[in-house]
N, C-alpha and C positions, 0 to 999 in steps of 0.2 A: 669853772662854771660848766653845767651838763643841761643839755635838752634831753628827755626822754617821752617817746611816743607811745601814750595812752589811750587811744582811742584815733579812727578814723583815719588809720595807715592803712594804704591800698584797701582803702572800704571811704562811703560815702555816708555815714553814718557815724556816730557815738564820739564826738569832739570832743577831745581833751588832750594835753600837751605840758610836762611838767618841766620846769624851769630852774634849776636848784643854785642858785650864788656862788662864790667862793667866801663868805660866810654863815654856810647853809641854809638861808632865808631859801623856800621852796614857795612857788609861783605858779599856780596854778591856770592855765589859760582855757576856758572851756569847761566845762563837766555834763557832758550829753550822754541821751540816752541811746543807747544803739538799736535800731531797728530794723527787725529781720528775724529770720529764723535760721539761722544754720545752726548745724550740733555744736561747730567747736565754741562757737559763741553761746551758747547758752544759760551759760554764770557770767558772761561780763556784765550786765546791768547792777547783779548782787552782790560781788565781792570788788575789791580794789586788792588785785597783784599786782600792781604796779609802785604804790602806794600807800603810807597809811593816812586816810583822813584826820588823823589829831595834829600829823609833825608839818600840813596844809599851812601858810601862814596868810596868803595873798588865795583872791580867786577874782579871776576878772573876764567878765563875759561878753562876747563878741557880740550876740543879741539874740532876740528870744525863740525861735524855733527850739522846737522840744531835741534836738540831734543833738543840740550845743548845748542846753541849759535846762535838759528835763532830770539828769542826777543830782542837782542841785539839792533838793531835801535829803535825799539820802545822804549827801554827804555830811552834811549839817549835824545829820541825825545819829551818823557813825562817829562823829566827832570833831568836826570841823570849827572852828571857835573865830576865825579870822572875817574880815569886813571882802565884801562880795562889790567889783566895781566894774559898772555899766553904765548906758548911756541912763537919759530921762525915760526917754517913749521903751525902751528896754525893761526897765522899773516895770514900767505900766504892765506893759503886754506878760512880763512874766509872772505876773500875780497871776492873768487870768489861765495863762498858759498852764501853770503848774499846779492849780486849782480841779482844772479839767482832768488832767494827767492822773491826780490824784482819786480824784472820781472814779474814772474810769478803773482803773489799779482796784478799786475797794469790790467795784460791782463785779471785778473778773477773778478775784480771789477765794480761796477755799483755804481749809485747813492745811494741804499739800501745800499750795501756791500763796502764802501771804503776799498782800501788795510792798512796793518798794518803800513806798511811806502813803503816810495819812493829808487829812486836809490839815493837819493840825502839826505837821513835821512840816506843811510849806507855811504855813503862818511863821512859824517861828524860825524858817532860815529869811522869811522877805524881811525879819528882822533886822536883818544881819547886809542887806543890799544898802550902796552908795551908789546914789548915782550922781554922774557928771556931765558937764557941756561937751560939745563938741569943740576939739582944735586949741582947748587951751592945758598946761601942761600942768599937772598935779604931784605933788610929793604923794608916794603913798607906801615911801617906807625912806629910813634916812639915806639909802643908797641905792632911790630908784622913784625916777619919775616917769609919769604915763602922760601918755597924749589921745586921744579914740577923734578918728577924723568919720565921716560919713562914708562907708561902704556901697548905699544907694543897690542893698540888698532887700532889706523891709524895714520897715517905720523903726529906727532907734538903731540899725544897724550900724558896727562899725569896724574899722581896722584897727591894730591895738601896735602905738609903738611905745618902747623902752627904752629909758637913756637910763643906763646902770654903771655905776661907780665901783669900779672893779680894787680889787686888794692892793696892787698895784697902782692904784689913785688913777691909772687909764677909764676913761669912760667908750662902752661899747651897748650901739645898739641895735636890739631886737624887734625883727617887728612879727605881725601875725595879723594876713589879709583880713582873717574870717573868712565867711564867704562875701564873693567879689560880684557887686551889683552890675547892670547894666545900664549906658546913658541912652540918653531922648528915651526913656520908658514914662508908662502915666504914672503922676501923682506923688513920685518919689526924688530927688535931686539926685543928679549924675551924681557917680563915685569921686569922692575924691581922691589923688594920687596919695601915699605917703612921704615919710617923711624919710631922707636917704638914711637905709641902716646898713648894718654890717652882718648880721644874719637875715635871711628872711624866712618863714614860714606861708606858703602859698598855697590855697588850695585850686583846686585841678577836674572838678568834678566834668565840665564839658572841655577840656583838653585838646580834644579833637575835632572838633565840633565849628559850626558860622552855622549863627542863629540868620532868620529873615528878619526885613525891618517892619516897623510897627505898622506901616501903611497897609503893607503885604498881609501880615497879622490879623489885623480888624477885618479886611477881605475875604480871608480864609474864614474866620470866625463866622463872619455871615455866610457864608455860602454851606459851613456845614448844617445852622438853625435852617434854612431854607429847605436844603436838600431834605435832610431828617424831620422835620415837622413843618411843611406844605408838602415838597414833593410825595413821602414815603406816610405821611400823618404820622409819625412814629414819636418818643422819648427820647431826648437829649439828655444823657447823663453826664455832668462835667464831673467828674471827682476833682476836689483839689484842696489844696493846705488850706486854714480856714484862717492861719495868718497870712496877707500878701498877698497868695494867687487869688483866693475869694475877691477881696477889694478890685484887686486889679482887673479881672471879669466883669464883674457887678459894672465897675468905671465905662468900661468899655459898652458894656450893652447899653448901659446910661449912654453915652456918646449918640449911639446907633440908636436908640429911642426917639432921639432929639431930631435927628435926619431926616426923622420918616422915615427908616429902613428896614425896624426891626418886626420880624411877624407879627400879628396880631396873637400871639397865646402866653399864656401865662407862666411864670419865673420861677422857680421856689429856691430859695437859701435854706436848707437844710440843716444847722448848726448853730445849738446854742454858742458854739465858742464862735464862732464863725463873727455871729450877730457881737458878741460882746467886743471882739477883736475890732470890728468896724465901729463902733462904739468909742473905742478907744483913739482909731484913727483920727476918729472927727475932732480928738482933743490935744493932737500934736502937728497943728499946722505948720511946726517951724521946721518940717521933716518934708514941705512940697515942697517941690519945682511951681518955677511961672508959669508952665502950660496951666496947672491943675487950678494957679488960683483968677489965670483970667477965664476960664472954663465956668467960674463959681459966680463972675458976674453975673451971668445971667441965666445960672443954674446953681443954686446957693447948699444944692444937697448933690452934690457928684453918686452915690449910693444909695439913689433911690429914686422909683417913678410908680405909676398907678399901678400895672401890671406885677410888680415885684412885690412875691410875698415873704418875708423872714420868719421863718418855723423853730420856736421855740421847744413847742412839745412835739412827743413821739407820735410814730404812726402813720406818717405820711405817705413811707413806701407802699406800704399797706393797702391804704387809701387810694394812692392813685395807680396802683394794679388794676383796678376793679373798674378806671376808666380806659376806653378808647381813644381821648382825648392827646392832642398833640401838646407836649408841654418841655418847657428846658427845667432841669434838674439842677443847681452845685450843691454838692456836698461834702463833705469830711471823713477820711485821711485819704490827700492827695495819693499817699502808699496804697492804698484801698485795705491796709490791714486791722485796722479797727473803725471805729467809727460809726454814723448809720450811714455811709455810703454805703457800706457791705448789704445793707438791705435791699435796697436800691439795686444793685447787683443781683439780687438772687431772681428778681423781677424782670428787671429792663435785659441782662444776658439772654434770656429765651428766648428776643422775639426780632426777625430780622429788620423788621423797620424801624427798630430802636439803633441808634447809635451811641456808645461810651468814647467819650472826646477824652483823650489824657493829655494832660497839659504841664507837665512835668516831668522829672526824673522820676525812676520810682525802682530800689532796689532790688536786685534781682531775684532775691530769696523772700520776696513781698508779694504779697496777692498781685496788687498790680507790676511788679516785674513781671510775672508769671503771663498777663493777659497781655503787653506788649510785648511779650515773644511769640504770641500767637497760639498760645493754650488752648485748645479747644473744649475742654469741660476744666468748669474748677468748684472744689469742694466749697459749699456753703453751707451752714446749719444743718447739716446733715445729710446733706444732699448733693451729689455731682451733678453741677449745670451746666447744661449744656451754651455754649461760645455760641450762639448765632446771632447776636446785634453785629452791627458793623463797627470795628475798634480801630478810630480813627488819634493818631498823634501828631500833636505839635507841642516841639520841642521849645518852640519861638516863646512860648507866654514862660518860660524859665524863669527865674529871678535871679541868676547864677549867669554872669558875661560865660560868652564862645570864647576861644583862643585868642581871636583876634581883638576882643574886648580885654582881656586877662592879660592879656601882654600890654594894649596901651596904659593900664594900671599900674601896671611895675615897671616899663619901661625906664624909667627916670632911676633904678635902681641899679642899672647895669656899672655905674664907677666907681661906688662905695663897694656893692657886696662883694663880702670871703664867700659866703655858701651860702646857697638855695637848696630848702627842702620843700619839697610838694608832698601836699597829704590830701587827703579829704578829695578822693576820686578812686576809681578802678585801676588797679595796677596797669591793664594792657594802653589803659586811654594815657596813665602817668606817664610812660614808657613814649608814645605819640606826642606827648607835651612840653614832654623832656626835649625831644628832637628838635620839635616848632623853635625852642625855648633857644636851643644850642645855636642853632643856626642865627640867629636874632640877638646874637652879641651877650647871649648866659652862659656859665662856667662853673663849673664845679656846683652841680649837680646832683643832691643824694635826693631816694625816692625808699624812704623808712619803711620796714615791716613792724609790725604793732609791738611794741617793749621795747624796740631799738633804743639807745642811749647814745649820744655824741658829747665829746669836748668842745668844748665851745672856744 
């Protein structure tokens, strides 16, 4: 039996992970799109060296962020024939997910650049999606059952373990965190632990890292609306993923609404996917925590109050250029590499009483890697803009557990497992996690560079 690393070794980005039997059945886990721009990567979206999409037999998806599940049509398209298995709310969210994707792909293509695939290559691999409950165990080949427990990463998110019936009639199992949610967060239920395996696949993305707690969080949050739009009258730009972090925002100003805390100025949700993703929220309640739904007693729409606009059509950065007016911003891609956040950008960066709040990771070969390292001009539509908003970050609204969250998640694994591989993080943080990890009762240790292959 062999793992081989296809994506999102010592990178934060392009998940995938292949799995091959000792009767060649190949196991696909993940298929993301990688995002970023370095040279050496610049054909991994379009070609599969690792693989071929026909000899694919299984493909099973952790959950719907485009890093884990935006290859998904292409690979479909390239030849992939096998049944795709994911949670319910995972189902949902990647229709609209990979709908968008697809969009966008078409309007950014040219003769040189064709898109990766069509709207009409993701219709016909959702063909091809099963989706499953949480925690209960599924045959979904004769020598290998899944289980998908609640990650308490975003709506539908999950851990993926494997109990595989090896040639030898030994059963050994696999598991694969995904990414590792974090507990007491709004509107989502804490992670659940898994189930004890014998390999694990862990990702690592804040490694190094202790997030603040949510009390601290909402504090901070108001006090930068305050500072940036009374103190300075200026624009709050929040960039953020328009899966999860969007919600989770929106939740929170809804909160602060309710208190009587939050300014008197106006909101905009900038994102058709954005709007459609909360949409979809509102129809997978079996994915909250108790806070969210005693919250709903007496607030029956958590995502929504008078002041809060959702912008369907274009134009808005445009639009509110041309006022003076103090106003809060979210918009889309938390990475700030596509999206109309980018327009919002080319605006709100010129002018120092604006502040851009980044409220995520965001890779380092990404527009927004580039403005939390402190860039002072960056290239937009033609244009070098000049850095002078105040670019302010909190790591804390993450959706990805700290160390300290990441280790009580797998803790429970320290007696069963042979090996621990960490993927889907920065080599130097893997390296920092590795350590936290050693010290904390883990053993045997590998941290894979991208094509690595292991014996299982």
């Amino acid at each position: 039996m062999k793992l081989k690393f296809c994506g999102a070794a010592r990178e934060v980005t392009g998940s995938c992970y292949l799995l091959t039997l000792d009767d060649n059945t190949k196991i696909l886990l993940d298929c993301g799109l990688y995002q970023g721009d370095e040279d050496e990567m610049e054909n991994f979206n379009k070609t599969w060296p690792y693989f071929d999409p026909h000899e694919i037999d299984i493909l099973i998806v952790s959950h719907a962020h485009i890093d884990h599940v935006g290859r998904v049509p292409r690979l479909v398209a390239d030849g992939f024939k096998g049944e795709i298995y994911c949670t319910h709310a995972t189902r949902s969210l990647a229709n609209i997910m990979l709908l968008d994707s697809a969009k966008i792909q078409v309007q950014e293509s040219d003769k040189d650049h064709p898109p990766l695939y069509t709207e009409h290559d993701v219709h016909v691999a959702l063909k091809q999606f099963v989706s499953l409950n949480y925690g209960r165990w599924q045959q979904i080949h004769p020598n290998v059952k899944l289980q998908f427990r609640d990650a308490g990463h975003i709506l539908g998110s999950a851990s993926v373990t494997l109990e595989i019936t090896k040639a030898d009639g030994k059963f050994l199992k696999v598991g694969f965190t995904g990414d590792i949610g974090r507990p007491d967060r709004p509107i989502l239920n804490d992670p659940v632990p898994m189930p004890e395996v014998d390999i694990l696949i862990c990702e690592s993305t804040y490694g190094n890292r202790e997030h603040e707690n949510e009390a601290a969080q909402l504090n901070d949050l108001l006090y930068v609306v305050r500072e940036t739009c009374i103190l300075n009258e200026g624009k709050l730009l929040i960039p953020a993923f328009s899966l999860g972090r969007t919600q989770e925002i929106v939740y929170m100003l809804d909160q602060l609404e309710n208190e009587g805390k939050l300014p008197p100025v106006p909101i905009y949700v900038d994102s058709p996917l954005a709007i459609s993703a909360t949409d979809v929220y509102k129809l997978h309640p079996e994915c909250y925590d108790e806070e969210i739904y005693d919250y709903m007693a007496n607030d029956p729409n958590p995502f929504g109050f008078s002041r809060l606009h959702y912008i369907r059509e274009n134009g808005l950065a445009d639009n509110l250029a041309e006022s003076k007016k103090p106003c809060i911003i979210i918009s889309a891609s938390g990475m700030m590499n596509a999206g109309r956040v980018r327009r919002h950008l080319f605006h709100i960066l010129r002018k120092k009483q604006n502040t851009v709040l980044v409220v995520g990771y965001a890779t380092p070969h990404t527009l927004g890697g580039r403005i939390r390292k402190g860039a002072k001009s960056v290239f937009l539509y033609g244009e070098n803009v000049p850095v002078k908003a105040e670019i302010k970050i909190m790591d804390s609204f993450s959706a990805h557990g700290d160390k300290y969250e990441m280790y009580e998640f797998i803790k429970n694994q320290r007696g069963q497992l042979r090996k621990l591989f960490l993927s889907h993080g920065e080599y130097d943080v893997q390296l920092e996690w590795a350590e936290f990890l050693n010290k904390g009762g883990f053993h045997n240790i590998e941290i894979p560079a991208l094509g690595d292959e292991y014996e299982l």
